[in-house]
Structures are given as structure tokens and as C-alpha cells.
C-alpha positions in Angstrom: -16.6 -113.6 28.1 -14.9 -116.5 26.7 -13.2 -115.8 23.3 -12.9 -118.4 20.0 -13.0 -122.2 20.0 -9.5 -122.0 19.1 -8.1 -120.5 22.5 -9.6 -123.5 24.5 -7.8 -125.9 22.2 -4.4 -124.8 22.8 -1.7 -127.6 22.8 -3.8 -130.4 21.3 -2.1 -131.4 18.9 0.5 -134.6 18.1 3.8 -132.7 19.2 2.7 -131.3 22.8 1.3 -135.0 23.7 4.5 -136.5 22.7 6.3 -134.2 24.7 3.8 -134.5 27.6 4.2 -138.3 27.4 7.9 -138.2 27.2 7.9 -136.1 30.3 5.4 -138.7 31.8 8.0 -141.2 31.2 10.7 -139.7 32.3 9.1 -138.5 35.7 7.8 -142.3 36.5 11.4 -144.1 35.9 12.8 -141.2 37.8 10.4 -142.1 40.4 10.9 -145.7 40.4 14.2 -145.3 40.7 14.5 -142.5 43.3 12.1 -145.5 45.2 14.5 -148.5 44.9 11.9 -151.1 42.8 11.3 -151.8 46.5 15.0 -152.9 47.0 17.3 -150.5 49.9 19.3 -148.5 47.2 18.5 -145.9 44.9 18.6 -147.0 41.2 20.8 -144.8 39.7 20.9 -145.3 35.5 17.0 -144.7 36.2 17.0 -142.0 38.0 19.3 -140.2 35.5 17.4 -141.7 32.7 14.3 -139.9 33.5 16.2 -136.6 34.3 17.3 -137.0 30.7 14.1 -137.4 29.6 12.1 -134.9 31.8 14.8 -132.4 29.9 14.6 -133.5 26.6 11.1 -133.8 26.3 10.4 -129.7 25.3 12.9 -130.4 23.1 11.6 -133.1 21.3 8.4 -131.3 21.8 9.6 -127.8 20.0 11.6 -130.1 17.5 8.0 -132.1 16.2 6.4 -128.8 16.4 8.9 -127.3 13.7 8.9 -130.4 11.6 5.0 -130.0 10.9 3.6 -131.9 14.3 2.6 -128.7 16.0 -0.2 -126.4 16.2 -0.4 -125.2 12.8 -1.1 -129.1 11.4 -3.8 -129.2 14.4 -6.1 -126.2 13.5 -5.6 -127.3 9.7 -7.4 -130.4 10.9 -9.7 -128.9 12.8 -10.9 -126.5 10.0 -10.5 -129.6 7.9 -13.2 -131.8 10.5 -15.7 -128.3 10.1 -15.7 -127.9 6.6 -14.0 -124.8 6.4 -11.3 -123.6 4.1 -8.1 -122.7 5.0 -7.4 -121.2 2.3 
């Protein structure tokens, strides 16, 4: 059976999206890079900028997390949006 509301709402909140975009970022300029913008060589300074950013991102994910981003400032919200108390 499935178990609380809060299970299924894992990682939604502002610091694993901005990791998860970061990430995102980092994996499409890698990309375009690894590709050659359509040219015959590989772009370098792309390609290690989104290895750089594909590795920071958990970082700066953890990082928002700590600083009052993560989960914690999510389910406050949610209980917030319900009507119930946290307290």
C-alpha cells in the first residue's frame, strides 16, 4: 500500500530543482560542445564547463539545502498550503 503524501513528494522543493537545473545546464553545454556547434572540432572551454557544472551541481544542491532551501522549508510550506500546524 502506498504510505503518506509526504513520501511521494520527495525532492520538491527550491534546492533539488536548482541543482537538477544546474545539472541540466551543464549536461547541454557539455553536449554542445562534445558536438562542435556544428563546426569539425570539439569545443573545449564548453565541454569542461559543463563537466564543472554537472559536478558542482550536488554541491550547490546540498549547499541551498543547508542554508534553509531544502526539504524541511518545503514540507513547512506544504503544511502551511493545508492548514496545519507545525508546531
Amino acid at each position: 500500500m502506498a504510505g503518506s503524501h509526504e513520501e511521494h513528494e520527495y525532492g520538491q522543493n527550491i534546492a533539488s530543482w536548482v541543482a537538477i537545473l544546474i545539472c541540466f545546464a551543464g549536461f547541454v553545454l557539455g553536449g554542445l560542445g562534445a558536438v562542435g556547434l556544428g563546426s569539425d572540432s570539439l569545443h573545449w572551454p564548453l565541454i569542461w564547463t559543463g563537466i564543472v557544472l554537472i559536478v558542482l551541481s550536488p554541491i550547490v544542491g546540498l549547499a541551498l539545502g543547508k542554508s534553509g532551501f531544502g526539504e524541511e522549508r518545503a514540507r513547512a510550506k506544504r503544511a502551511e498550503k493545508l492548514g496545519l500546524h507545525t508546531r
